[in-house]
N, C-alpha and C positions, 0 to 999 in steps of 0.2 A: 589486353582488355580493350573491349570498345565502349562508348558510352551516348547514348540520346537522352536530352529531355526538352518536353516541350510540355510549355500550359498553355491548353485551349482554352477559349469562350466559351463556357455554357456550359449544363448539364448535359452528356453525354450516353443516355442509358443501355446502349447495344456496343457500347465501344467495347470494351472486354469481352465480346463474345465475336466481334470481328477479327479483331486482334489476336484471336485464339484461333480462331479459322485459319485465316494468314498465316498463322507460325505452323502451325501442326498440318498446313497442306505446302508448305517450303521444304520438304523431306519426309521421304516413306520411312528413313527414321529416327524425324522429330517425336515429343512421346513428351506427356507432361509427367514431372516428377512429384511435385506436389504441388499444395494452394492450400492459399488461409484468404478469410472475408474477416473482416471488420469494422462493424456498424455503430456508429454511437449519433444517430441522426443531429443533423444531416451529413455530418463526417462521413464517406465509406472507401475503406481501403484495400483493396484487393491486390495480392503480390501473386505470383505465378512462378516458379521455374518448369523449365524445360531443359531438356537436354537431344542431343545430335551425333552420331557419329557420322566422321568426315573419312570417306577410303583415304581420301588423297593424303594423309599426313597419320592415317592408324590411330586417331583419337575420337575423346569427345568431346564436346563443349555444351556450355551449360548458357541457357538466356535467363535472368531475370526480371519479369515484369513486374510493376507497380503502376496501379492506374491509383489516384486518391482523387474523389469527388466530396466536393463540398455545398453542393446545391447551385453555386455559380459559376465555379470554373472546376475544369479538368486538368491536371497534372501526369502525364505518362513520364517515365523513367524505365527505360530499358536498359539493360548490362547485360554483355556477353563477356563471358570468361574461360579458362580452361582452352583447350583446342591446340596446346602446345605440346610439340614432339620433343622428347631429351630432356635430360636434366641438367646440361649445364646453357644449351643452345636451345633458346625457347622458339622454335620458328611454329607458326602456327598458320602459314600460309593462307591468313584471311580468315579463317572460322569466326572467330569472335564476331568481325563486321558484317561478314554474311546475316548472323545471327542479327545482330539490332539493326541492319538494313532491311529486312522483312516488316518489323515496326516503322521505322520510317516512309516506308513506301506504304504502306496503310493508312497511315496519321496523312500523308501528302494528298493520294490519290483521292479518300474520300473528303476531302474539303471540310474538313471540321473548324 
């Protein structure tokens, strides 16, 4: 399992649609599995999974996003999970971090 959070400054309102860009052009077969929105102004919560299959290790792994905006700050939490070959020897040869390294380098590059 890999794990990111970080709270940005400010209202963010294209950030979850970068961040959706980003993950789903990181792999011909990234693919969102589902989303839920959650609005009780100015609270808004939006989660994301996705999921990946990785050749190198015959699995898939799963990311999920949560972005929660509150009118003055941003909160991302990304989790990557799953990506592990065998049941008693979890090697997962990096999927998980690949997986919230996409988020990270989004959250970095555009200076938010």
């Amino acid at each position: 399992m890999a794990k990111f959070e970080q709270t940005l400054l400010g209202h963010h309102p294209y950030l979850v649609a970068e961040l959706e860009s980003d993950i789903l052009n990181s792999g011909i077969s990234m693919r969102v599995v589902e989303e839920s929105v959650y609005v009780a102004s100015p609270l808004k919560v939006t989660t994301k999974v996705y999921d990946k299959y990785f050749m190198r290790n015959s699995s898939r792994a799963s990311l999920t996003l949560t972005v929660i905006e509150d009118g003055r700050n941003t909160h991302v939490i990304a989790i990557g999970a799953g990506g592990s070959q065998g049941a008693v020897f979890n090697f997962s040869w990096g999927a998980e971090q690949e997986l919230v390294d996409v988020v990270k380098k989004t959250i970095r590059n555009k200076e938010y």
